[in-house]
PDBQT receptor file of N, H, CA, C and O in Angstrom, charges set to zero:
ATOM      1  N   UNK A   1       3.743  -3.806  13.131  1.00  0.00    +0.000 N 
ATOM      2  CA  UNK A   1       5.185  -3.812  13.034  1.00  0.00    +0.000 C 
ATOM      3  C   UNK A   1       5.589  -4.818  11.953  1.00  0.00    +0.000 C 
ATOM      4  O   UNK A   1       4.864  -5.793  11.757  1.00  0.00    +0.000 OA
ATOM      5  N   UNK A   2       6.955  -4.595  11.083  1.00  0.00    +0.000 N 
ATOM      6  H   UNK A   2       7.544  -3.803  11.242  1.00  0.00    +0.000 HD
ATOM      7  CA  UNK A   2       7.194  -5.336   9.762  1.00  0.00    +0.000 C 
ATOM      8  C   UNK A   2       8.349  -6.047  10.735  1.00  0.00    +0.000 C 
ATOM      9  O   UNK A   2       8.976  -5.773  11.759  1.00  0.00    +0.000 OA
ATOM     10  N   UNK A   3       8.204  -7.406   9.523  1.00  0.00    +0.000 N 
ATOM     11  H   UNK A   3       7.695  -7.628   8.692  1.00  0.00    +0.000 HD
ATOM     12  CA  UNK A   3       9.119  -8.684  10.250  1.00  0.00    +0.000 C 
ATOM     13  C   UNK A   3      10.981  -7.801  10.347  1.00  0.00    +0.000 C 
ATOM     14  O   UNK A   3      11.626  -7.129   9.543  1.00  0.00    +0.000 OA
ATOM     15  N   UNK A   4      11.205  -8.229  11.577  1.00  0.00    +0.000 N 
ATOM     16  H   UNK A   4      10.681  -8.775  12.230  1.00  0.00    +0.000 HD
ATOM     17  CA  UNK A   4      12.959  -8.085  11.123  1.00  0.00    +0.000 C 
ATOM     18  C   UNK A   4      12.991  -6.380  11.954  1.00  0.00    +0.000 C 
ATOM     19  O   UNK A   4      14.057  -5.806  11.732  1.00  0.00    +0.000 OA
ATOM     20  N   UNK A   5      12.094  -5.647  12.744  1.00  0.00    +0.000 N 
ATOM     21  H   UNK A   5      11.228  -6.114  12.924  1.00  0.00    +0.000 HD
ATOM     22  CA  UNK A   5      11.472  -4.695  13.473  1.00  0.00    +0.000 C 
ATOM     23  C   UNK A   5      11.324  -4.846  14.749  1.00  0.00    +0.000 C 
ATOM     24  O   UNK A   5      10.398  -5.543  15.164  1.00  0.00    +0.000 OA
ATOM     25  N   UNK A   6      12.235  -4.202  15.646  1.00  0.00    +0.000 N 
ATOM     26  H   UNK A   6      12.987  -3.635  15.309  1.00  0.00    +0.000 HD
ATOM     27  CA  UNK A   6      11.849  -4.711  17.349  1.00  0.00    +0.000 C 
ATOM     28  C   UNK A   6      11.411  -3.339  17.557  1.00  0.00    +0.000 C 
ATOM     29  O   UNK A   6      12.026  -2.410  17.033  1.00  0.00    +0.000 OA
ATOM     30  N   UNK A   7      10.166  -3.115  18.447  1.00  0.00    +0.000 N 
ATOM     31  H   UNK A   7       9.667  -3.869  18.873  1.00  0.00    +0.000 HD
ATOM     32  CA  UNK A   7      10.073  -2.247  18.642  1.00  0.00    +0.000 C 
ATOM     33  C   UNK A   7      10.892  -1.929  20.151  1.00  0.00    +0.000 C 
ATOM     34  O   UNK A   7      10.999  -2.958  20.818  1.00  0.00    +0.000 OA
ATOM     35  N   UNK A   8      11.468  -0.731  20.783  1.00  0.00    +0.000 N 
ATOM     36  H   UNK A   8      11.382   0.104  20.241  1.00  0.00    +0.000 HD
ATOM     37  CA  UNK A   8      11.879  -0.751  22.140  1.00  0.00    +0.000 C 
ATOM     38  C   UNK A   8      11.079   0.379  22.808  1.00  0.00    +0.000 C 
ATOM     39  O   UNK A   8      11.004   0.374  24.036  1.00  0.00    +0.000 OA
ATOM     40  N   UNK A   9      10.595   1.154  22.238  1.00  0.00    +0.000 N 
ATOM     41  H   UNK A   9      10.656   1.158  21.240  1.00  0.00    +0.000 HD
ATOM     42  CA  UNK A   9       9.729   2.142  23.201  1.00  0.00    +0.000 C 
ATOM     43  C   UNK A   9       8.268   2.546  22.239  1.00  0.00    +0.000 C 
ATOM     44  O   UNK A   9       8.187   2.695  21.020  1.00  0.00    +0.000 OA
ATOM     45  N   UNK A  10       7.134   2.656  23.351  1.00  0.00    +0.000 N 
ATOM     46  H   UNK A  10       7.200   2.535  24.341  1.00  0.00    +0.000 HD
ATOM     47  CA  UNK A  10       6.063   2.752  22.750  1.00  0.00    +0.000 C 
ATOM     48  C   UNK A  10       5.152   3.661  23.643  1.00  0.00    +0.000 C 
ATOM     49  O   UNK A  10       4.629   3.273  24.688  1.00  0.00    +0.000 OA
ATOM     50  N   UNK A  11       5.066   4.490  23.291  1.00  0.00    +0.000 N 
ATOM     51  H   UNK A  11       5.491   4.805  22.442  1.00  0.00    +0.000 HD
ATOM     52  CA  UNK A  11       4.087   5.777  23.286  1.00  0.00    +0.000 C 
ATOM     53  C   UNK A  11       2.549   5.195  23.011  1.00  0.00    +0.000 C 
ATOM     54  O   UNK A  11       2.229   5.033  21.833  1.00  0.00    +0.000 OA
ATOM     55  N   UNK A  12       1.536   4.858  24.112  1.00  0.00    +0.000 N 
ATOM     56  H   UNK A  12       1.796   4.990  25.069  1.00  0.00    +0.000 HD
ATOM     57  CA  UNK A  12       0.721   3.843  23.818  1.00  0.00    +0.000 C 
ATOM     58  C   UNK A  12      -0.732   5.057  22.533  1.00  0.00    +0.000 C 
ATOM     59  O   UNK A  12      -1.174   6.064  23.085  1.00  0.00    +0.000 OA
ATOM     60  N   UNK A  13      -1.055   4.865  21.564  1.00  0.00    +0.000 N 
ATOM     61  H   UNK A  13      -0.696   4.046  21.116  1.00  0.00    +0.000 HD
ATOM     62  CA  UNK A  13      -2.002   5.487  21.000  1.00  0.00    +0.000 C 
ATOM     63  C   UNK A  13      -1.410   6.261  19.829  1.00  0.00    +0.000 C 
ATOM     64  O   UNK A  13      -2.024   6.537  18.799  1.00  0.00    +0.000 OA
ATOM     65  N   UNK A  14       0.296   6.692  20.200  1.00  0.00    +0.000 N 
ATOM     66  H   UNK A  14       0.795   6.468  21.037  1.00  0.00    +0.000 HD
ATOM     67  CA  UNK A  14       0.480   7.259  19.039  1.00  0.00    +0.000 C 
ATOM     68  C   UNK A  14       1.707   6.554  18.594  1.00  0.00    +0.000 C 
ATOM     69  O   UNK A  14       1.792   7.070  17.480  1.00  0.00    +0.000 OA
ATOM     70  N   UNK A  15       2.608   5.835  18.654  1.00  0.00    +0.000 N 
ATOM     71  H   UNK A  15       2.539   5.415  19.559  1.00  0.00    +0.000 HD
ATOM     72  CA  UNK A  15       3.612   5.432  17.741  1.00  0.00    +0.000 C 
ATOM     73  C   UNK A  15       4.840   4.944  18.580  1.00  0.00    +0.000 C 
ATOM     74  O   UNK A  15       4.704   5.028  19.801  1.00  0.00    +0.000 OA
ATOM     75  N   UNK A  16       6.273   4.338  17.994  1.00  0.00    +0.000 N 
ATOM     76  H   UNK A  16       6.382   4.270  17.002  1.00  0.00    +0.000 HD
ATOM     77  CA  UNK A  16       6.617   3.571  18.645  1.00  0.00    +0.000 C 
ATOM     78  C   UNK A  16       8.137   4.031  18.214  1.00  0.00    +0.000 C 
ATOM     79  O   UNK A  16       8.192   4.235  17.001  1.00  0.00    +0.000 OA
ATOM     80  N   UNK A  17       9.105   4.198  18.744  1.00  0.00    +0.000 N 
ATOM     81  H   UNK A  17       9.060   4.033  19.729  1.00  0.00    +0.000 HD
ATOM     82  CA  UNK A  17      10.633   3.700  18.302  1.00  0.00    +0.000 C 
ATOM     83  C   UNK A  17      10.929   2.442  18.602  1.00  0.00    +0.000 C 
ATOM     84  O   UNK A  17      10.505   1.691  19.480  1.00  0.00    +0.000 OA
ATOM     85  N   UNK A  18      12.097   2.244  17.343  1.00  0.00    +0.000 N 
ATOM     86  H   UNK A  18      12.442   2.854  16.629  1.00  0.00    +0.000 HD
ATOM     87  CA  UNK A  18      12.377   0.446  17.549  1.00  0.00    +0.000 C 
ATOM     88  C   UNK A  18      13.768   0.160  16.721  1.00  0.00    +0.000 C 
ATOM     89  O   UNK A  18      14.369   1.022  16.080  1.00  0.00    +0.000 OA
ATOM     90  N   UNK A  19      14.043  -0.795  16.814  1.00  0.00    +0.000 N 
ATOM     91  H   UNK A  19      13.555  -1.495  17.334  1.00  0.00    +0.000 HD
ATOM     92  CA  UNK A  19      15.334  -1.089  15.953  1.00  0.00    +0.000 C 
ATOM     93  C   UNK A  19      15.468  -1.674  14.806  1.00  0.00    +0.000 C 
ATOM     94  O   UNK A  19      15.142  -2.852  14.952  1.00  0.00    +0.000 OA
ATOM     95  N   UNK A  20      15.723  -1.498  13.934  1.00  0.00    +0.000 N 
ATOM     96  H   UNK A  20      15.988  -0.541  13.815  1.00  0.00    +0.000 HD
ATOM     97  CA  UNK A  20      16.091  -2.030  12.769  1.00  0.00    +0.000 C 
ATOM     98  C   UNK A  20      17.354  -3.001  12.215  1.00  0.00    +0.000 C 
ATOM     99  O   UNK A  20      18.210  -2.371  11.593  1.00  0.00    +0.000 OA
ATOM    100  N   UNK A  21      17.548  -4.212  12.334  1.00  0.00    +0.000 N 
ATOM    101  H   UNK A  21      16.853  -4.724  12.839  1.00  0.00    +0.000 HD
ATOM    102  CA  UNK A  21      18.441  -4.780  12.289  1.00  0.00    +0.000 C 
ATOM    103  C   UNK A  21      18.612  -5.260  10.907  1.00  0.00    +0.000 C 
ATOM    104  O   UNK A  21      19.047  -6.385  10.664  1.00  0.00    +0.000 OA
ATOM    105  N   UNK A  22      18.255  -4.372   9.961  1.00  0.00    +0.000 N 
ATOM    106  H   UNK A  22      17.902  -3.458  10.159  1.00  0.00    +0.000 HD
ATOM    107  CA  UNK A  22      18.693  -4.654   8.558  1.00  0.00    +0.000 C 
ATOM    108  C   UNK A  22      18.940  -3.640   7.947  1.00  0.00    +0.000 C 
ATOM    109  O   UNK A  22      18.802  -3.464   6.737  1.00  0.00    +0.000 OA
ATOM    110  N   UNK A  23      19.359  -2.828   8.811  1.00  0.00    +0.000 N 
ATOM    111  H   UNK A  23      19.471  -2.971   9.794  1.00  0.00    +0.000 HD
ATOM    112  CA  UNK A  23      19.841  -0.863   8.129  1.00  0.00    +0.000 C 
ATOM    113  C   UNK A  23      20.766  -1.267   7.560  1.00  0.00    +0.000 C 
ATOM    114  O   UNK A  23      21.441  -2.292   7.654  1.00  0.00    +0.000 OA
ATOM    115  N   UNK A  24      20.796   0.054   6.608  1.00  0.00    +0.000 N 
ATOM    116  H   UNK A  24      20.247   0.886   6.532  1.00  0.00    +0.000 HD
ATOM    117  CA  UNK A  24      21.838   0.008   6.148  1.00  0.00    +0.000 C 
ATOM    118  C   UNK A  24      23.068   0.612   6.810  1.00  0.00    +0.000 C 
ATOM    119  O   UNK A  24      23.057   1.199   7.892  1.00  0.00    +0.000 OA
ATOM    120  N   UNK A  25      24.134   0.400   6.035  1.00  0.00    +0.000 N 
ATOM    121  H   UNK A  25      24.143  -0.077   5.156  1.00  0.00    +0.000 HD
ATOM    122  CA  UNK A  25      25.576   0.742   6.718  1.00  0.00    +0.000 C 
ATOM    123  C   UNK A  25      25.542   2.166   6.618  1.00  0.00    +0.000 C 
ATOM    124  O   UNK A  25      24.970   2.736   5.689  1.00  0.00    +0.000 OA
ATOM    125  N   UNK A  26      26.145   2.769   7.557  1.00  0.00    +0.000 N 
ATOM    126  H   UNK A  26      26.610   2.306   8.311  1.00  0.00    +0.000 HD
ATOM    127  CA  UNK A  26      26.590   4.483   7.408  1.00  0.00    +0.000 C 
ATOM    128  C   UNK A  26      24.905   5.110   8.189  1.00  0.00    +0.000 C 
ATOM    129  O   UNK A  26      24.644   6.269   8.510  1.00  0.00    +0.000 OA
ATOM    130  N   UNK A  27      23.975   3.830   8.316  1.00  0.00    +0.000 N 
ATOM    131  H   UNK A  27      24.188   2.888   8.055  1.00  0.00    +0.000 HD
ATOM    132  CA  UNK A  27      22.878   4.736   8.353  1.00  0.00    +0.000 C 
ATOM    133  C   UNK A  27      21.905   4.498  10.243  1.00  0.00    +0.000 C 
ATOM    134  O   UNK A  27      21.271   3.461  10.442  1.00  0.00    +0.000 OA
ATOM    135  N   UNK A  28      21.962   5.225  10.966  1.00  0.00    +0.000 N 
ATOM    136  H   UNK A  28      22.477   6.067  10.803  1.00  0.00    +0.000 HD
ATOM    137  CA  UNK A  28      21.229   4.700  12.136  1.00  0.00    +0.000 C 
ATOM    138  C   UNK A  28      20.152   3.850  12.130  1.00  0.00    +0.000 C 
ATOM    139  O   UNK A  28      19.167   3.796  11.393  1.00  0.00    +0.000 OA
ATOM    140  N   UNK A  29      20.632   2.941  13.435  1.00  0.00    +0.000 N 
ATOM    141  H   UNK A  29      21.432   2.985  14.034  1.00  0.00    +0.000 HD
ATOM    142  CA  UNK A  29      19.558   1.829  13.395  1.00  0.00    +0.000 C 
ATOM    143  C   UNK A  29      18.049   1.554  13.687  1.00  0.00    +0.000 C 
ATOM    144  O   UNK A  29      17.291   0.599  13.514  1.00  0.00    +0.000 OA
ATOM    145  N   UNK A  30      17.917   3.233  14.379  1.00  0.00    +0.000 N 
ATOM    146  H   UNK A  30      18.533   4.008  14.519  1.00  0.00    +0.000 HD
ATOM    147  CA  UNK A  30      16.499   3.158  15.277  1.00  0.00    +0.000 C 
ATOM    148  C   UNK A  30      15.668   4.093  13.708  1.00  0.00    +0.000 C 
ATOM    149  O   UNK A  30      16.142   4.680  12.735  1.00  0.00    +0.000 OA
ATOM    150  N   UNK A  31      14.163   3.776  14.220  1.00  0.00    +0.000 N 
ATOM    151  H   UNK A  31      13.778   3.299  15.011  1.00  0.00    +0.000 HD
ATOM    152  CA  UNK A  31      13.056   4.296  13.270  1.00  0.00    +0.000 C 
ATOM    153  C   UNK A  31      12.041   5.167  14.579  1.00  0.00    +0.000 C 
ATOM    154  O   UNK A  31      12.127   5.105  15.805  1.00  0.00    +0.000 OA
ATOM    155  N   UNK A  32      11.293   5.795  13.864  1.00  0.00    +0.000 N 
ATOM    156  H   UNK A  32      11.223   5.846  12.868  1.00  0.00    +0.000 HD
ATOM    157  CA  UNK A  32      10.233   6.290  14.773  1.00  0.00    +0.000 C 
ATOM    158  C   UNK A  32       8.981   6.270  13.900  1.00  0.00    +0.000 C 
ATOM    159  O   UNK A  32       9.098   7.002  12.917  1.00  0.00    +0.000 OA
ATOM    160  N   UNK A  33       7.913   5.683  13.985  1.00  0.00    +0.000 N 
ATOM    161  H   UNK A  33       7.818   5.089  14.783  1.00  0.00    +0.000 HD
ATOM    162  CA  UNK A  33       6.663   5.516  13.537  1.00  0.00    +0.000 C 
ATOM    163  C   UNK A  33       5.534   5.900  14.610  1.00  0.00    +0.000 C 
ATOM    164  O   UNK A  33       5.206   5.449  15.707  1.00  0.00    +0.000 OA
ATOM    165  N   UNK A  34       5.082   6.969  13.765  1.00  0.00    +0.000 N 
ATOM    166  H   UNK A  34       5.348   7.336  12.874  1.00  0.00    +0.000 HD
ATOM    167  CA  UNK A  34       3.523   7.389  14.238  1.00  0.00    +0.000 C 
ATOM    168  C   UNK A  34       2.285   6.357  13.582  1.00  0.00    +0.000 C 
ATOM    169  O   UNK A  34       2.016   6.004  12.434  1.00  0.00    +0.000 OA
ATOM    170  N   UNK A  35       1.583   6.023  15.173  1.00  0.00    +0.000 N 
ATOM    171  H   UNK A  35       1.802   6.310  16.105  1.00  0.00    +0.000 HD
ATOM    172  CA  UNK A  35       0.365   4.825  14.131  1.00  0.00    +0.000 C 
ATOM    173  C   UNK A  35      -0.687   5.350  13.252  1.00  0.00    +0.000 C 
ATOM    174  O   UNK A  35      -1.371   4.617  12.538  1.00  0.00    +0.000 OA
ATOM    175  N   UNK A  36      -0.838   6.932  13.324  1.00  0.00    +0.000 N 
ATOM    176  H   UNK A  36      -0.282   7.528  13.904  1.00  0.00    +0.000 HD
ATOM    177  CA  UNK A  36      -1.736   7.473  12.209  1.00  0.00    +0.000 C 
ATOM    178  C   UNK A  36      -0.980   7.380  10.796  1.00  0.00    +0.000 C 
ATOM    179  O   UNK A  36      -1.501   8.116   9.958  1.00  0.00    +0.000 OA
ATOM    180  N   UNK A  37      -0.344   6.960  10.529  1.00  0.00    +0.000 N 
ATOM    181  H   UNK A  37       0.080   6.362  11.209  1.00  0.00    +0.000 HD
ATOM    182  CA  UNK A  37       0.320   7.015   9.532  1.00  0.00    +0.000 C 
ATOM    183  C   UNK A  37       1.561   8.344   9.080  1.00  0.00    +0.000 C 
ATOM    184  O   UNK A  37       2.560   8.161   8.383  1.00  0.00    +0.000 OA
ATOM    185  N   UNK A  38       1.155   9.562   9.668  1.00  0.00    +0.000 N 
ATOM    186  H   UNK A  38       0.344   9.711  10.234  1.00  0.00    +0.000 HD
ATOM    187  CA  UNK A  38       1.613  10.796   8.995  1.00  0.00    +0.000 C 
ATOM    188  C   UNK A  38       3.247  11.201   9.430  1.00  0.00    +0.000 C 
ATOM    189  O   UNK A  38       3.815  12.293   9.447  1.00  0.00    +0.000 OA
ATOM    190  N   UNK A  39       3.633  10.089   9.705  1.00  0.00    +0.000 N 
ATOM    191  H   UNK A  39       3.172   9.202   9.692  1.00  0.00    +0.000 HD
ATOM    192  CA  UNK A  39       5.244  10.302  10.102  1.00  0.00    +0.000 C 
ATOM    193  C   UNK A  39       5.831   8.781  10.240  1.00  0.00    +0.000 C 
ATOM    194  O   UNK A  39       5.239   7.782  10.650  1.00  0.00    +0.000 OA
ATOM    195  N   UNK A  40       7.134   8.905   9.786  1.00  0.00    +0.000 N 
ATOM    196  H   UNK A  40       7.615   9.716   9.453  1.00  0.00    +0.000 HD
ATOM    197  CA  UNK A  40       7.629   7.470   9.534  1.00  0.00    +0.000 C 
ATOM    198  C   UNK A  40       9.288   8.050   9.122  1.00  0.00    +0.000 C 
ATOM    199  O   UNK A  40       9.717   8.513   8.065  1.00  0.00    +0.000 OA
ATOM    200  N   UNK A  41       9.831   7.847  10.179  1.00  0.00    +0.000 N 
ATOM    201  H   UNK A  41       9.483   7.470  11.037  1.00  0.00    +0.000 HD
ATOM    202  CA  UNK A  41      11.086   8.022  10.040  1.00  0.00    +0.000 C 
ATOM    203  C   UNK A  41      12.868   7.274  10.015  1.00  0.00    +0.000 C 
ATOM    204  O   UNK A  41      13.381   7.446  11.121  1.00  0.00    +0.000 OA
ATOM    205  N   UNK A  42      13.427   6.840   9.436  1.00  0.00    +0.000 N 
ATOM    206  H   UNK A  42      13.010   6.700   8.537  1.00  0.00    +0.000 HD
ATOM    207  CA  UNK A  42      14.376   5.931  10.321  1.00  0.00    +0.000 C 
ATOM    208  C   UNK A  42      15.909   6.665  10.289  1.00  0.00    +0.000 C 
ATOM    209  O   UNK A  42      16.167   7.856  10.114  1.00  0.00    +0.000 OA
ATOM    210  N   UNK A  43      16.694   5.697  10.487  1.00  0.00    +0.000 N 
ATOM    211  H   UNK A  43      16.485   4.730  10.629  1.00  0.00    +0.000 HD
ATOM    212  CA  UNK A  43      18.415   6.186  10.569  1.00  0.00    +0.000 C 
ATOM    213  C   UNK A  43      18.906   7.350  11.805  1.00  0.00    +0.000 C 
ATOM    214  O   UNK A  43      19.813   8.181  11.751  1.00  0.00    +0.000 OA
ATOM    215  N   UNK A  44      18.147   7.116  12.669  1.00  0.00    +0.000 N 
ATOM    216  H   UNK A  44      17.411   6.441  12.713  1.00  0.00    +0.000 HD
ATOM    217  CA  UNK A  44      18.540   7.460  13.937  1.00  0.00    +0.000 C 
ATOM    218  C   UNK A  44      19.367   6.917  14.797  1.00  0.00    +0.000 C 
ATOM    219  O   UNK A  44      19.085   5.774  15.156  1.00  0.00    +0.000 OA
ATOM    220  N   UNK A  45      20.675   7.601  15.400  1.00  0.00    +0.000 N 
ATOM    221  H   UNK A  45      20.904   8.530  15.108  1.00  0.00    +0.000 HD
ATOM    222  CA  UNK A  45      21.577   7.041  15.692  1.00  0.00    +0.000 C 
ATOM    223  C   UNK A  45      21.717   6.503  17.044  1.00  0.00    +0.000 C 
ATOM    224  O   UNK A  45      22.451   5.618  17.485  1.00  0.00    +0.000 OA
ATOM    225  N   UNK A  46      20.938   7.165  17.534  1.00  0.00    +0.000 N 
ATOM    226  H   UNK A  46      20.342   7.884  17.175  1.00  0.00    +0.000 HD
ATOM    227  CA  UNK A  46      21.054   6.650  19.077  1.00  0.00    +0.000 C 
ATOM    228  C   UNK A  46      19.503   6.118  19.436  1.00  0.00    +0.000 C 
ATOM    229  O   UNK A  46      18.724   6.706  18.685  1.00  0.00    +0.000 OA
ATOM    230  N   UNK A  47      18.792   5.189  20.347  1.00  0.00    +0.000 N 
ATOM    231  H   UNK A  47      19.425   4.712  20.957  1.00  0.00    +0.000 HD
ATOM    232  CA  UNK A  47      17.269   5.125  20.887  1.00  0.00    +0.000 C 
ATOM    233  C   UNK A  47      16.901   6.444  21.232  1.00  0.00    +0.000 C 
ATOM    234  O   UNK A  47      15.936   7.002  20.708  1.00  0.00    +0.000 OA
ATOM    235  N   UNK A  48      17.850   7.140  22.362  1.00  0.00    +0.000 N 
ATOM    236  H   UNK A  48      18.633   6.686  22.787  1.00  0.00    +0.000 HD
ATOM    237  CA  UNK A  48      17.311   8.384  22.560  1.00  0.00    +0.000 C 
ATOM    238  C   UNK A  48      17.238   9.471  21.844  1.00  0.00    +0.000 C 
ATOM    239  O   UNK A  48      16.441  10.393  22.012  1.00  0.00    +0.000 OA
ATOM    240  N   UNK A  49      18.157   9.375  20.945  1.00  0.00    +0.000 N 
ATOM    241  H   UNK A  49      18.805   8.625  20.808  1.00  0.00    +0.000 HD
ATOM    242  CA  UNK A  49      17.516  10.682  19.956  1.00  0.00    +0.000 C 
ATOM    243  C   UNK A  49      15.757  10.325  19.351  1.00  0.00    +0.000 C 
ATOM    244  O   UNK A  49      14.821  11.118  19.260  1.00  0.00    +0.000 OA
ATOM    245  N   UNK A  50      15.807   8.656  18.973  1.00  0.00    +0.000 N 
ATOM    246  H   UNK A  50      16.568   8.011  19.047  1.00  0.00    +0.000 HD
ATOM    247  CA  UNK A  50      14.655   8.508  18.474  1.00  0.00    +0.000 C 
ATOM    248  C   UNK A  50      13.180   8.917  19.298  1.00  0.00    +0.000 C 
ATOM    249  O   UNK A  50      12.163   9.439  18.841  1.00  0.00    +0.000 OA
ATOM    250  N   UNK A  51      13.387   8.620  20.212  1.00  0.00    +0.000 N 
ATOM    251  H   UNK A  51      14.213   8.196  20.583  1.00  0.00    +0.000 HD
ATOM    252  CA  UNK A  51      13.001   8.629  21.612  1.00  0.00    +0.000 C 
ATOM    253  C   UNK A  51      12.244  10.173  21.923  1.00  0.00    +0.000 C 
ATOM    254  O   UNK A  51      11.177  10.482  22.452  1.00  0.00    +0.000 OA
ATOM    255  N   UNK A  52      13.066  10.746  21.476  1.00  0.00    +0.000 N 
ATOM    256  H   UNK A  52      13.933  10.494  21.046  1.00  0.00    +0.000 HD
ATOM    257  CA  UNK A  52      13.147  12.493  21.912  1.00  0.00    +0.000 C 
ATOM    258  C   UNK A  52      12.281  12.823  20.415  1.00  0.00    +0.000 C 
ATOM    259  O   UNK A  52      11.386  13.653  20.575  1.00  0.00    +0.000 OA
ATOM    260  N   UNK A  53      12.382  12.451  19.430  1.00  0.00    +0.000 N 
ATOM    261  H   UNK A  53      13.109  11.777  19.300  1.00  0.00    +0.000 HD
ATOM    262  CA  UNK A  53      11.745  12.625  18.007  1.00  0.00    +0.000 C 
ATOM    263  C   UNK A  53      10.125  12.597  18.228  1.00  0.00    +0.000 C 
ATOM    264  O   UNK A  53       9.221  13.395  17.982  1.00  0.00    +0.000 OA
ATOM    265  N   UNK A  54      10.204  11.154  18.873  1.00  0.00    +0.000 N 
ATOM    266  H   UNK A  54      10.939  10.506  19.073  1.00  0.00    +0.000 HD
ATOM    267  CA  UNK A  54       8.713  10.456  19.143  1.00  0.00    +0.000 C 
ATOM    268  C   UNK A  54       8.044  11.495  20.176  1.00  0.00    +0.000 C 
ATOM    269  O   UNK A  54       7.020  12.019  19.737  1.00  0.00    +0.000 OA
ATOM    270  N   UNK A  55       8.366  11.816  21.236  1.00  0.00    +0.000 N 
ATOM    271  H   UNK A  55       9.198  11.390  21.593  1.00  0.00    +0.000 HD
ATOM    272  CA  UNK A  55       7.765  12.298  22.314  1.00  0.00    +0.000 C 
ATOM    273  C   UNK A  55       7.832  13.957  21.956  1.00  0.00    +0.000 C 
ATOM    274  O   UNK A  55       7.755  14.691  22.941  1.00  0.00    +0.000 OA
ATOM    275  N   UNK A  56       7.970  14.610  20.628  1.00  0.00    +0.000 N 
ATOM    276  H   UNK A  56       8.032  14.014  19.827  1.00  0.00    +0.000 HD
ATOM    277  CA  UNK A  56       7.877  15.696  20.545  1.00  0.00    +0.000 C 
ATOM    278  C   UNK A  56       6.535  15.947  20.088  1.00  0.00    +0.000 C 
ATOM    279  O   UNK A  56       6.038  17.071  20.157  1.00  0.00    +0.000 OA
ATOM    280  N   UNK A  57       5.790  14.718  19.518  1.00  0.00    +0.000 N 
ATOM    281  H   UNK A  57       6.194  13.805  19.462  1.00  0.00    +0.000 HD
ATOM    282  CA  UNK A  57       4.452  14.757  19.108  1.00  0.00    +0.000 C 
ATOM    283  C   UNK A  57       3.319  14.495  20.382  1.00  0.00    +0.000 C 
ATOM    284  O   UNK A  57       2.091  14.501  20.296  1.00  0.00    +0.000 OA
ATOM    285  N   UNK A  58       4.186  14.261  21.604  1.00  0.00    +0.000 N 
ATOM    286  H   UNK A  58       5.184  14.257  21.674  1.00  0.00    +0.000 HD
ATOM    287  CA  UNK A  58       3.105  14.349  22.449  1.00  0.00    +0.000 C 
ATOM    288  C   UNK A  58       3.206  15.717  23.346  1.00  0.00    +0.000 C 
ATOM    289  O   UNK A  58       4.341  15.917  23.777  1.00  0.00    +0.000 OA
ATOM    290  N   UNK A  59       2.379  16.536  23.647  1.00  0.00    +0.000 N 
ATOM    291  H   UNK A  59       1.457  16.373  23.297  1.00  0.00    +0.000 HD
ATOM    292  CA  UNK A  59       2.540  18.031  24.365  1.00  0.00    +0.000 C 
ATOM    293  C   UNK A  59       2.291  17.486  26.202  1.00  0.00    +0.000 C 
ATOM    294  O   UNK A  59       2.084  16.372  26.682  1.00  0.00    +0.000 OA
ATOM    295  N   UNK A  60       2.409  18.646  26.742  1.00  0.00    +0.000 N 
ATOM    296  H   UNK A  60       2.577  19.552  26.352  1.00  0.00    +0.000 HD
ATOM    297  CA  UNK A  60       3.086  18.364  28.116  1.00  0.00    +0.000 C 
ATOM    298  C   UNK A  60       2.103  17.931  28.968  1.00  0.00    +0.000 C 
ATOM    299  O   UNK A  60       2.236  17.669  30.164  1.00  0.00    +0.000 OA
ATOM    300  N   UNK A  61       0.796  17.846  28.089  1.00  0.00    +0.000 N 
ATOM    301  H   UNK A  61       0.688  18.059  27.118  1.00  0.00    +0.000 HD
ATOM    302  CA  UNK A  61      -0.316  17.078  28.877  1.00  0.00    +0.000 C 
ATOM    303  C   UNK A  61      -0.802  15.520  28.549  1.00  0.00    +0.000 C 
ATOM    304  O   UNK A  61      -1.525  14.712  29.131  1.00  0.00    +0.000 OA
ATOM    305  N   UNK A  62      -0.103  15.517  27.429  1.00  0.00    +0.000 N 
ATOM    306  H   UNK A  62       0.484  16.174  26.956  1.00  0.00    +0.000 HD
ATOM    307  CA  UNK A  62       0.386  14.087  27.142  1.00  0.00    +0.000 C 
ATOM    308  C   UNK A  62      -0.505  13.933  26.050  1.00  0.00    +0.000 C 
ATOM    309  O   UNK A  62      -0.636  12.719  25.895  1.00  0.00    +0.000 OA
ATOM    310  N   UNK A  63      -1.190  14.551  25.207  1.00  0.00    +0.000 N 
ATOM    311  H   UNK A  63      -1.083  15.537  25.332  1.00  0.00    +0.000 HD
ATOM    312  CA  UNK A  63      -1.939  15.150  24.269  1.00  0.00    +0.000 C 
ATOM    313  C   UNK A  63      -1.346  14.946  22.569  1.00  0.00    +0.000 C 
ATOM    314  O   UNK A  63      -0.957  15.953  21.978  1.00  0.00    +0.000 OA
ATOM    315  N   UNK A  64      -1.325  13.956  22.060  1.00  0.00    +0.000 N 
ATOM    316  H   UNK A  64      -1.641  13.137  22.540  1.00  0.00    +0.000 HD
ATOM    317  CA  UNK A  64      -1.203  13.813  20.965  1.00  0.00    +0.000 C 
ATOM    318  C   UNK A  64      -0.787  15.278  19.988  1.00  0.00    +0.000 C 
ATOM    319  O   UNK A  64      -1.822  15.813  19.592  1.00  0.00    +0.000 OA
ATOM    320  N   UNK A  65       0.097  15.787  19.673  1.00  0.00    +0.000 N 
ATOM    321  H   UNK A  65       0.938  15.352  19.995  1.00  0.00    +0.000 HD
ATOM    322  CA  UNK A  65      -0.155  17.581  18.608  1.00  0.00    +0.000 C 
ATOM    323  C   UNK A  65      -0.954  16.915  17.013  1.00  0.00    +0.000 C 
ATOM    324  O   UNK A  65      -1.263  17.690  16.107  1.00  0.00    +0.000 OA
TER     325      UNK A  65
């Protein structure tokens, strides 16, 4: 995690939503990061949308896609 980065929810193995308290204006505060690297997203407006972003990469057996 980069300085100035809280994370608030963490999906243990694959990635994390968190807050960003140096967004920019007009732009949502939450991010969603996958720890394989292959997704990295921010300006999400609510935790739970981020939330709902993150957990679409895990399938209903809890299975990384």
């Amino acid at each position: 995690m980069e300085a100035g980065f809280f994370a608030t929810y963490v999906i243990e193995g694959v990635g994390e939503v968190g807050l960003d308290p140096d967004h920019s204006p007009g732009v949502g505060p939450y991010y969603v990061k996958l720890y394989d690297g292959t997704y990295d997203a921010s300006g999400f407006d609510t935790e739970e949308e981020a939330c709902m972003e993150l957990e679409y990469f895990v399938d209903a057996r809890g299975h990384y896609r």
